[in-house]
C-alpha positions as CSV (number, residue, x, y, z in Angstrom):
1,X,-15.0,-6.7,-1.0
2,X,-13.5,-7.0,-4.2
3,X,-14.9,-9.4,-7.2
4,X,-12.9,-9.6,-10.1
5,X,-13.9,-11.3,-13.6
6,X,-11.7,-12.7,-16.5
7,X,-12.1,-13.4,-19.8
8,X,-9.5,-14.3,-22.6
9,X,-7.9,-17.7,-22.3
10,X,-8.3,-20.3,-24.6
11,X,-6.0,-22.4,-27.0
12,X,-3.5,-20.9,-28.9
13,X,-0.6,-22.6,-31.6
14,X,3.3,-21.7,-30.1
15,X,4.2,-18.7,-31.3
16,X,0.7,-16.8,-30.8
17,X,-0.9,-14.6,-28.8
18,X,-3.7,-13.9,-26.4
19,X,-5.0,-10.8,-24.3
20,X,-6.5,-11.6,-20.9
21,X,-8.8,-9.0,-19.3
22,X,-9.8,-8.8,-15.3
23,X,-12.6,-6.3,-14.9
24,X,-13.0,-5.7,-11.2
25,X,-16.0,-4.0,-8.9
26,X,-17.1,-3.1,-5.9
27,X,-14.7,-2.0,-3.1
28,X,-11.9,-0.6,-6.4
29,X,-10.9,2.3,-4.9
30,X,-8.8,0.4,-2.3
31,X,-7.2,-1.8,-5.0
32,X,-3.2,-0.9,-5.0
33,X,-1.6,-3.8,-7.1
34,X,-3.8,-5.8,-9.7
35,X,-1.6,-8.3,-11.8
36,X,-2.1,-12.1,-12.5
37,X,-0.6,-15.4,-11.6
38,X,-0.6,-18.9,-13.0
39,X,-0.5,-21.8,-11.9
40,X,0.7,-25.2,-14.4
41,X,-0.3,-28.5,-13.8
42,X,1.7,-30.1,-10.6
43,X,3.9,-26.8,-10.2
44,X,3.5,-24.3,-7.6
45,X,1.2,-21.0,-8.2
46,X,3.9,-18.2,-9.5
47,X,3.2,-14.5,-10.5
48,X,3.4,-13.9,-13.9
49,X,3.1,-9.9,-13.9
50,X,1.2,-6.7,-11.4
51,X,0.8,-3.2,-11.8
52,X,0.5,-0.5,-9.0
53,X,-2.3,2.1,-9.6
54,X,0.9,4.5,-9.6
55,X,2.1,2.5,-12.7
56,X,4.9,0.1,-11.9
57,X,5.5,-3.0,-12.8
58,X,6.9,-6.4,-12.1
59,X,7.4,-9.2,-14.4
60,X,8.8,-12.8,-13.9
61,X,11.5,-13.2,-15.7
62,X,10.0,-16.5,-17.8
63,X,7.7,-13.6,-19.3
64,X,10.3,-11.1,-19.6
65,X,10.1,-9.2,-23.3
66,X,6.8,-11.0,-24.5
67,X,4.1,-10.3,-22.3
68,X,2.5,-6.6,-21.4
69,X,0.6,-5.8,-18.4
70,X,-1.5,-2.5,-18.6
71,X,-4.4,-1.1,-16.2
72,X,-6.8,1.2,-17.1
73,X,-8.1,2.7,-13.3
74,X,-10.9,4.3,-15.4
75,X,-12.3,1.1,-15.9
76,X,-10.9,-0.9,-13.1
77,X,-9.3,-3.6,-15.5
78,X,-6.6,-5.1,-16.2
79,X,-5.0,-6.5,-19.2
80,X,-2.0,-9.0,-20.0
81,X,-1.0,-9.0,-23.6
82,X,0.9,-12.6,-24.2
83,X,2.8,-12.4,-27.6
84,X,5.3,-15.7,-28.6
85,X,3.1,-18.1,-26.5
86,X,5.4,-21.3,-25.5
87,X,4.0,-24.6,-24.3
88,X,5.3,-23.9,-20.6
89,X,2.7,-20.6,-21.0
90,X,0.2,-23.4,-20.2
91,X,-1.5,-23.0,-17.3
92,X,-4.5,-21.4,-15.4
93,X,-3.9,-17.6,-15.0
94,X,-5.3,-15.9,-12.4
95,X,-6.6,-12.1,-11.9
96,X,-5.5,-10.7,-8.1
97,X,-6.1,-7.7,-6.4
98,X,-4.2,-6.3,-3.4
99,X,-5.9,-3.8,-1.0
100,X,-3.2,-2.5,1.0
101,X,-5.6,-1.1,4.1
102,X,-7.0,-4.4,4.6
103,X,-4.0,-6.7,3.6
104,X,-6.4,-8.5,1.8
105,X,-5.7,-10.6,-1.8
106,X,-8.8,-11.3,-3.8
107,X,-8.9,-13.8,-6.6
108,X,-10.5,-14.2,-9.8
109,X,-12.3,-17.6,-10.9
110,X,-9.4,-18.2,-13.3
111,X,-8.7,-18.8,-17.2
112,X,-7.6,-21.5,-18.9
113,X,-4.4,-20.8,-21.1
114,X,-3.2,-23.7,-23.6
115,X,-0.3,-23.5,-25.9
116,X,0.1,-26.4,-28.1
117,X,-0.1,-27.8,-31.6
């Protein structure tokens, strides 16, 4: 088992930024992809960015060139750095974890991410 925490979201003006966190424990050394998804009001759940434990990367391409995913296996967290926040940024973001021996997807509790004036 794998339980994963967030913390970061909030309300930010367009234009701003924010830096998410997902600390994870118990069953870590298993963990192959961390990353996070969101998921706007009345739209489907879509991946924003993951990261391997071997270091690569995926981004949607909405998220392209303004937000950063980084890991830091040390500490079992990940981190997604969103610079030039945009109204359609809003949405619930989601910490995962993928353990590849088990096929198994675990979920954080979520954060809440506003842009808006």
């Amino acid at each position: 088992q794998v339980r994963l925490v967030e913390s970061g979201g909030g309300l930010v003006q367009p234009g701003g930024s924010l830096r998410l966190s997902c600390a994870a424990s118990g069953s870590v050394l298993n963990i192959r992809t961390m990353g996070w998804y969101r998921q706007a009001p009345g739209k489907q759940r879509e991946l924003a960015a993951s990261i391997t434990n071997a270091g690569y990367i995926n981004y949607a391409d909405s998220v392209k060139g303004r937000f950063t995913i980084s890991r830091d296996n040390a500490k079992n967290t990940v981190y997604l750095q969103a610079n030039n926040l945009k109204p359609e940024d809003t949405a619930v973001y989601y910490c995962y974890a993928f353990v590849a021996i088990t096929s198994a997807n675990y979920w954080g509790q979520g954060t809440q991410v506003t842009v808006s004036s």
